[in-house]
N, C-alpha and C positions, 0 to 999 in steps of 0.2 A: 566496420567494426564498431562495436559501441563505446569503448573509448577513442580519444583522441588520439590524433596522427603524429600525438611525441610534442614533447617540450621545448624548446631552443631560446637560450636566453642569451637576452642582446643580438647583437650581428656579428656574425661569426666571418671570421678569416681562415684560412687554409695555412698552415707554418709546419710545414716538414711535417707532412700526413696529421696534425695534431689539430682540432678544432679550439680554434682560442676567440674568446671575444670579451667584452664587457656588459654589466647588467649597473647601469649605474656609474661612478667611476671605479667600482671594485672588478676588480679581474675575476672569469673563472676561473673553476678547472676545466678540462676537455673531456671530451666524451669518451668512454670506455667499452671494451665488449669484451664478452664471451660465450663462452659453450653454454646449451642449456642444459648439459649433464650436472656439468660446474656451478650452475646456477639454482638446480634444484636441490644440490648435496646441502647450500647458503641456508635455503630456507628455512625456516623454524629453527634455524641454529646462528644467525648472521643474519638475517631479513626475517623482518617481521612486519606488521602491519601496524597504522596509527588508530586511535579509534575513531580519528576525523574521515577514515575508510569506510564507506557504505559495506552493505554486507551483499554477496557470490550473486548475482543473478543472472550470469548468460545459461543458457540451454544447452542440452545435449549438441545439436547440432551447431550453435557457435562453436563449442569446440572442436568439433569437426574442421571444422572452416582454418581455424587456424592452423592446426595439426598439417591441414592439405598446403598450405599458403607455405609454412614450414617446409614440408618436402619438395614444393615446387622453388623452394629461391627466393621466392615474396619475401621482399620487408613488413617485418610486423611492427613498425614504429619501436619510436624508443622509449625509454623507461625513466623514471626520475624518481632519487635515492636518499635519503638524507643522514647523513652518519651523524649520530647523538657523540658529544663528546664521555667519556667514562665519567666524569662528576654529576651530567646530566641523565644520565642511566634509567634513575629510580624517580624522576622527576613528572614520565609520563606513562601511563598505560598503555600497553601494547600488546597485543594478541596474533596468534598461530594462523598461519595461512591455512583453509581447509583442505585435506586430504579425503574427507568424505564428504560431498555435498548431496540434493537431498532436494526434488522436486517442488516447488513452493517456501525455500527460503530454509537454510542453516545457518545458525548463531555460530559466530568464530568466539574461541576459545582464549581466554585471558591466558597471556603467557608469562612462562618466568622466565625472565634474563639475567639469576645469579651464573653467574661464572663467563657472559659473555663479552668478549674483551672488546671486540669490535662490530655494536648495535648499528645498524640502517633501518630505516623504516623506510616502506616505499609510498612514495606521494600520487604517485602515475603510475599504473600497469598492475591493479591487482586483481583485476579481472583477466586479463595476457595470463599472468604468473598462476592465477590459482587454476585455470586452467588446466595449463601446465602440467601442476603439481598433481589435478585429479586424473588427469590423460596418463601419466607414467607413475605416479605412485595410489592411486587414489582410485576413488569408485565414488559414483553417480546412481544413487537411489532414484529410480523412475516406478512411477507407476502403471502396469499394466491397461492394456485395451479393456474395455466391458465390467471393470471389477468396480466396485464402488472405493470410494477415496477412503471409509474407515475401515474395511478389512483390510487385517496384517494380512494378509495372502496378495493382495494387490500390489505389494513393493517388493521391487526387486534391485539387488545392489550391483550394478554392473561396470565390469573394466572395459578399457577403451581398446579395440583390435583391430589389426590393418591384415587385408587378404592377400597373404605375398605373391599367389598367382595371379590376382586381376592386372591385367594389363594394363598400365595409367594411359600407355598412346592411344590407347584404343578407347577411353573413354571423353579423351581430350578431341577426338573427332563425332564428339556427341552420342556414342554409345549408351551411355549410360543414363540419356536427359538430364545431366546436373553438372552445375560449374564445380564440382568436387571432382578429379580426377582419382585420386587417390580413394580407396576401397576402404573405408574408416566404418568402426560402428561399435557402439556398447551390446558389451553381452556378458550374462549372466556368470556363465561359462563357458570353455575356451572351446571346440566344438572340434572332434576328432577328424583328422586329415582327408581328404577325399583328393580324386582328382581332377577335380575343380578349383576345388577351394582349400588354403591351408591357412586358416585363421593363427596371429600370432598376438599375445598379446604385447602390447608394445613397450611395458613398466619391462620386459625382461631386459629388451637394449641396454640398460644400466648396469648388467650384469661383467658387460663387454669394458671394462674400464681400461682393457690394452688392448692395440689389436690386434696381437698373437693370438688371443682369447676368441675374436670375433673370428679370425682367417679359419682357426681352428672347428670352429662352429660350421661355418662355409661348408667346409671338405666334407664333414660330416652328413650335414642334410643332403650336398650333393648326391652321396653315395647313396645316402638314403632313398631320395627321390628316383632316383634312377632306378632301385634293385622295384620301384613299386611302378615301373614302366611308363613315366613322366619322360614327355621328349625332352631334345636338348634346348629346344626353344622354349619350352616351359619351363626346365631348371634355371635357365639366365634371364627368365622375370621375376623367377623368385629371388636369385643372388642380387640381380640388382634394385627390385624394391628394398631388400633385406639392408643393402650397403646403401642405399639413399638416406634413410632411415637413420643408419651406426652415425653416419655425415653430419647428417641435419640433427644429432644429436651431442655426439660429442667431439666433432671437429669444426664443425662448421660456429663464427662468433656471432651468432644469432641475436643475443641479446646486448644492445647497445644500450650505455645508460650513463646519467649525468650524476655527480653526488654534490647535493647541496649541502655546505661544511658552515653555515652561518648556524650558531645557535639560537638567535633572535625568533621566537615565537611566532610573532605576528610576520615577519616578513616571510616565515615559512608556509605560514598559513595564506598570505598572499598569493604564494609563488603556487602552490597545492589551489587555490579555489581557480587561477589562468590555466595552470595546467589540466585541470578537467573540464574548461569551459566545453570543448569541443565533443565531448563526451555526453554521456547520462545526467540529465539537469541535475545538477545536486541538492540534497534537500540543506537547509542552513543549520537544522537540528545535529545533522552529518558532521558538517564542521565545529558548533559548540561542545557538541558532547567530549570532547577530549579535552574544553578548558573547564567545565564543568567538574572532568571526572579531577583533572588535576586541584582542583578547590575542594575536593570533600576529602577530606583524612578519612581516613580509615571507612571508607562507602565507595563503591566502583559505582557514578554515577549513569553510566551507559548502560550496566547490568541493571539495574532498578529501576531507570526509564524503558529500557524493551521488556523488563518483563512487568510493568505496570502496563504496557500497553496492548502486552497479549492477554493481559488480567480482564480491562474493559472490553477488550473488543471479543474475548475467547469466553471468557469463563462466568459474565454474568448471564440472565436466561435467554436473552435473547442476542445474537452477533450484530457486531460491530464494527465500525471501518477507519477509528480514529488513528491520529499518526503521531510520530513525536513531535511535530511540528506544534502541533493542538496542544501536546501537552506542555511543551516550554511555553508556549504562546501564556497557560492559562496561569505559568509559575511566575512570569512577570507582572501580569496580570494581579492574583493574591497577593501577590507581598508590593502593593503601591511603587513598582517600578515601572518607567515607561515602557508603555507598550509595543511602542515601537520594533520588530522583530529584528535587532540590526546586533550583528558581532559586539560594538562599544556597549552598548544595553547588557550584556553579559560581562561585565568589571569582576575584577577579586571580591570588591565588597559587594556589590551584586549579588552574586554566586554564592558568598557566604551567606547572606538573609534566604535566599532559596534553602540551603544547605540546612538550615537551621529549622526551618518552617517544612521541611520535605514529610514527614507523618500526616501536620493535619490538608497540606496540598492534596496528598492523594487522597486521603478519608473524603475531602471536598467534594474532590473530579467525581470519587466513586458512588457518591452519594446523588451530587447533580447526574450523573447518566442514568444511575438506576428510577428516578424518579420517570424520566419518558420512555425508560423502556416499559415502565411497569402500566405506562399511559398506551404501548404498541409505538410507540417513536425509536425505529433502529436506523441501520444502514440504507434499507432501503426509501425511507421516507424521512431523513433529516436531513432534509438541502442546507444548512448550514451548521457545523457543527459551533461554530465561535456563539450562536445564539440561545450555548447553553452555557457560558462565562458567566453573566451574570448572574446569572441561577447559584452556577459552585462558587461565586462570588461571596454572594449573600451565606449561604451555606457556610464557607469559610471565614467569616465574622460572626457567624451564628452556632458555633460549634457544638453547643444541644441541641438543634433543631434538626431532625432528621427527611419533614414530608413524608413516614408511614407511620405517623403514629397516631391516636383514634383519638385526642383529646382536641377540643374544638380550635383551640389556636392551628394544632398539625394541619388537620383536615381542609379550614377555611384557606392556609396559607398556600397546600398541595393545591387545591381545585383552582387557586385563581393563579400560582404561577403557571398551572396545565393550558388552562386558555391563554394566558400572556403569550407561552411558548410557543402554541399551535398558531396565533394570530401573527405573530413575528417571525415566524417560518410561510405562512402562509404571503405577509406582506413584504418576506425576502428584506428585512430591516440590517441582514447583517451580511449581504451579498455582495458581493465587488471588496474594495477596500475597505475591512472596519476597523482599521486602530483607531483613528478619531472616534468612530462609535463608541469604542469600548470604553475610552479615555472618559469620554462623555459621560456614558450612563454608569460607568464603578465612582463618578464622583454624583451620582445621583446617589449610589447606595452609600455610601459615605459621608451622607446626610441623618443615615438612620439612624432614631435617638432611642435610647434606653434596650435593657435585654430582652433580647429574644421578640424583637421588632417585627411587623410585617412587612414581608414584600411591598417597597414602596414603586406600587406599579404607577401611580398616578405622575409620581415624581417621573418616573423613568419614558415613561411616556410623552412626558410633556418635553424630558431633553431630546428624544426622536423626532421629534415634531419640527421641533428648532432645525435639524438636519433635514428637513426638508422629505421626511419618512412618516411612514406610523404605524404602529403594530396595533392600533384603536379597531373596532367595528363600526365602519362606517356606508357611506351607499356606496362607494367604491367598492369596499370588502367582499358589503354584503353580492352587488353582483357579480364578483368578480369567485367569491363561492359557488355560487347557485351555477357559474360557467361550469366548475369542475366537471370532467370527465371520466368514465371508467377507464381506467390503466393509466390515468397521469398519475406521476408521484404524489404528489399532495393530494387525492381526492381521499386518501386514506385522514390525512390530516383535517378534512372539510366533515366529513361524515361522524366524526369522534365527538364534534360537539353539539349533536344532535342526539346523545346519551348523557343520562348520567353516570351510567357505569366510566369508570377509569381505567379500569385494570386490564384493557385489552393484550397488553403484553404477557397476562398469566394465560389466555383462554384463545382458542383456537376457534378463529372465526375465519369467513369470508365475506369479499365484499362482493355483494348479490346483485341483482335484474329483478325489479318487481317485478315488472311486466317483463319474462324472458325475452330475452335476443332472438330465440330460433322465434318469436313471433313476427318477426319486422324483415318479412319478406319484399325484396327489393321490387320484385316483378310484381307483387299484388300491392303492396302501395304507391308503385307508380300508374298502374289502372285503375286506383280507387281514389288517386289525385290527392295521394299523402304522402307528397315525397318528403318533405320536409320531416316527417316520422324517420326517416332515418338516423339522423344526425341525432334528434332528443332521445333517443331510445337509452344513451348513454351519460344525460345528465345525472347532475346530483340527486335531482330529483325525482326520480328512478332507481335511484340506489341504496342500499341499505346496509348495515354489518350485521351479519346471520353466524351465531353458533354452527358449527359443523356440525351436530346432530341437528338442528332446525333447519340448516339448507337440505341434509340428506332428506330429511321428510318432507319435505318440498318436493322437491325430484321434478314433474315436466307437469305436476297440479297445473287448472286454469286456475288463472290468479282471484277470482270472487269466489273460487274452491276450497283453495288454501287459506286465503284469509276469512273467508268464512266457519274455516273449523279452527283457527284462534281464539285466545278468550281476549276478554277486552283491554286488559291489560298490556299486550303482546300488543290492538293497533297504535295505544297510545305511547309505549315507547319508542315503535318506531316512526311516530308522525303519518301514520295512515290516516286518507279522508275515512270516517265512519260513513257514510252516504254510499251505501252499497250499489248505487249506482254507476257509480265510477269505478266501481270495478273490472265491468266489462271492455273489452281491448278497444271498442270503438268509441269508446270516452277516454281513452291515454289521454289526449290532450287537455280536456276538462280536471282526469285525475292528477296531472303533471302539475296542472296552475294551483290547485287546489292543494298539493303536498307540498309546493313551495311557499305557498301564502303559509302553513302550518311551520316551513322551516324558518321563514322570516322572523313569525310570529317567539319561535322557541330562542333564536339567534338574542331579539331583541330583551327578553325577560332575561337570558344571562347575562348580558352587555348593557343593558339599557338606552335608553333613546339611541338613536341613532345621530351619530354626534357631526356638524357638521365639519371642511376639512379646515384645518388651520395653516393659514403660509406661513413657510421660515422666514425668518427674523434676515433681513437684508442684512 
């Protein structure tokens, strides 16, 4: 299962069926069970969630699994509780377990807890629980086979239903090819009785809350089934799916759980990050968010960080993949707090200067992303997102400076943070561990004197250097570009500074084949004793970014065809040899050295000299 196999604190003793042990020298309580009839009535009325809670992501079929695990007897581990005392009530944000979830991620719902006497939040099992909660009262938006993801006609909202005639022995002896013995499955709707099959859905069990009510029901379909000519051996696999079922839901005490009664924050927080160890790696953003939201009066911090991050990543022009993690990461960051990404680094007063600075933080983030998306730097091609900090860094001490505006200060600052970025993704300056980096190069910017400063890249450069990196253009760099290949991630990022255009993220290009592919037939240049054409076919130096109406016109052109009906302008932006002799396929290799002598050449006049490498400082 994807959470953990339960919580157990301290070393537990046996005392007259009661599990007693110590966490510390403080005594527990003992562990607890019940029904999960009783246990879903709790929900959104008595149990709630913390917002240090990830949000729903098991699948259709985990729930399945459980539901099966449930019927079979399986221990579904145990669960851990923590009751708020009533002074403490209003102290923390707490949100609805979902009853409708919703393929690709559904937001839980900020809940009210006026009138409830006795609040638990659960620390462990809310993934078990919400489950639960969708399997018998709830529905699972899935989307259809073959439909595309934005037609509304592709979603469909379906309850969870068990086939009370399939036979579980019979699927327990491999029948069925699946370790599910139980006939479980989401459907739209509840699909009329055959005699085969008598789909039920399974939310009705809760109907039965005595079991005169269920016995009653029994007699019923019995006669039912019968008068529709169902043997007797078929009516007592449906009574007895039907009562395993009534069992495993409100007789059977399914649900064991511990309640943690200490009001102390941090040790709950403790006790909450051991008991998911075993589980779903948690993200650290998961746990601060609920001491965050607790520091901002009157602002639900958890609501304004997800949905700033479905802002960046959804709704500017081009998608995105950033996480909350990036985002706290970038709020320590702005406001001169250690970088460090550690719980203590989030203090009340802490949290307060975020609190306080939370407008121009996001105006920053959303300024620094749009700048590379507008350069074509997205999800797909920014191997690190922390190596656009400094960027919203500077941005957020510069707070009139936007990078799209046409006056020479914007423009000159846009084109040389555009190369900083590309050379610093390219030379992977902010890969592995960068809090020292960051530390580093925001007290390079923190050097900037007077308004509205330029990008002190020379500054920032020289403290990478020191770390033993370099985001510079050097003979490393340069061959270590001209390596790129077509389909690595970065060759997108190699090829952007061999234009002056920027704006690749408005304009709908591809990345091309001078010399096409289908020309580098393996069988004829290995008889014409050029194998080695294979492999270059795909350098940089054979590649180009082509407008989508200038590849279409391309089409399967020889290439001194195509570029022979260019005007001059067209070879010189994209570094084509003029020497139309090299156009023909049997000079690739002549036209390959000669377009990268041209790229070196174009490298250098933006970068200048080629700088030799500098060692870090012992």
């Amino acid at each position: 299962m994807v959470e953990g196999i339960g919580f157990l604190v301290g070393v537990g003793v046996v005392n007259g069926g009661a599990i007693v042990g110590r966490y510390g020298e403080a005594q527990f309580m003992s562990y607890r069970s019940e029904s999960i009839a009783l246990t879903i009535g709790r929900m959104n009325r008595q149990y709630f969630l913390p917002a240090i809670q990830r949000e729903f992501v098991w699948k259709p079929e985990q729930i399945v699994q459980l539901f099966d695990s449930i019927m079979r007897g399986y221990p579904i581990s145990s669960f851990l509780f923590w009751e708020l005392k009533p002074e403490n009530r209003d102290k923390w944000q707490v949100y609805e377990f979902l009853e409708k979830a919703q393929h690709g991620g559904t937001h839980n719902q900020l809940a009210s807890t006026d009138g409830v006497s006795s609040l638990s939040l659960v620390l462990d099992g809310q993934q078990r629980l919400t489950s639960l909660m969708i399997g018998l009262r709830g529905t699972y938006t899935a989307k259809k086979k073959y439909k595309r993801w934005d037609n509304p006609d592709a979603w469909s909202a379906q309850k969870l239903h068990l086939d009370l005639l399939a036979d579980p022995r019979l699927d327990s002896e491999g029948a069925s090819g699946s370790d599910v013995y139980y006939k479980f499955e989401f459907m739209e709707n509840t699909p009329a009785p055959t005699s085969e099959h008598y789909w039920f859905r399974i939310g009705r069990i809760l109907d039965f809350d005595e079991r005169q009510k269920f016995e009653a029901f029994l007699d019923e379909k019995d006669e039912e089934l019968n008068k529709q000519g169902l043997s007797r051996s078929e009516r007592k696999t449906f009574e007895r799916n039907l009562d395993r079922l009534y069992k495993a839901i409100h007789v059977d005490e399914v649900i064991a759980y511990y309640t943690e009664t200490d009001q102390d924050y941090d040790r709950v927080l403790d006790i909450f990050v051991r008991a998911n160890e075993g589980g779903t790696k948690l993200s650290k953003s998961d746990l601060l968010l609920s001491m965050v939201t607790s520091n901002w009066d009157g602002v639900n911090a958890r609501e304004q960080i997800f949905n700033f991050v479905d802002r960046v990543n959804t709704q500017l022009t081009r998608r995105n993949d950033f996480d909350k993690d990036f985002i706290m990461k970038s709020c320590l960051v702005l406001t001169d707090l250690p970088v460090a990404y550690k719980v203590q680094n989030f203090n009340n007063a802490n949290l307060t200067s975020i609190r306080q600075h939370w407008p121009k933080i996001k105006k920053a983030i959303e300024l620094g992303v749009d700048l590379p998306i507008h350069s074509g730097i997205d999800r797909d091609n920014l191997t690190s997102a922390n190596a656009l900090i400094p960027i919203i860094y500077y941005l957020f001490k510069n707070p009139g400076v936007t990078l799209r505006g046409s006056t020479p200060f914007e423009a000159r600052n846009a084109d040389l943070i555009r190369r900083w970025l590309i050379m610093a993704l390219l030379n992977g300056v902010f890969g592995g561990t960068s809090d020292n980096m960051l530390r580093d190069v925001r007290a390079s910017l923190q050097s900037m004197s007077g308004a509205a400063a330029d990008f002190p890249i020379d500054a920032i450069n020289t403290t990478i250097r020191r770390a033993g990196r370099s985001a510079e253009f050097d003979d490393f760099a340069m061959d270590e570009m001209l390596s790129r290949a077509y389909g690595q991630q970065q060759t997108f990022l190699a090829l952007s500074l061999l234009y002056d255009e920027a704006g690749w993220g408005t304009m709908q290009f591809h990345q091309d084949h001078i010399f096409a592919r289908s020309l580098f037939k393996p069988k004829e240049l290995l008889a014409s004793n050029r194998p080695d054409w294979i492999d270059k076919k795909d350098r940089l130096g054979n590649l180009c970014l082509l407008l989508a109406s200038e590849n279409i016109g391309k089409l399967d052109m020889p290439v001194e065809e195509w570029l022979g009906s260019r005007e001059p302008g067209f070879l010189k932006r994209h570094l084509i040899p003029e020497d139309q002799s090299l156009w023909k396929f049997e000079r690739f290799l002549d036209f390959l050295e000669a377009r990268e002598d041209l790229i070196r050449r174009r490298l250098q006049a933006l970068f200048g000299p080629v700088v030799a490498q500098v060692s870090p400082k012992a």
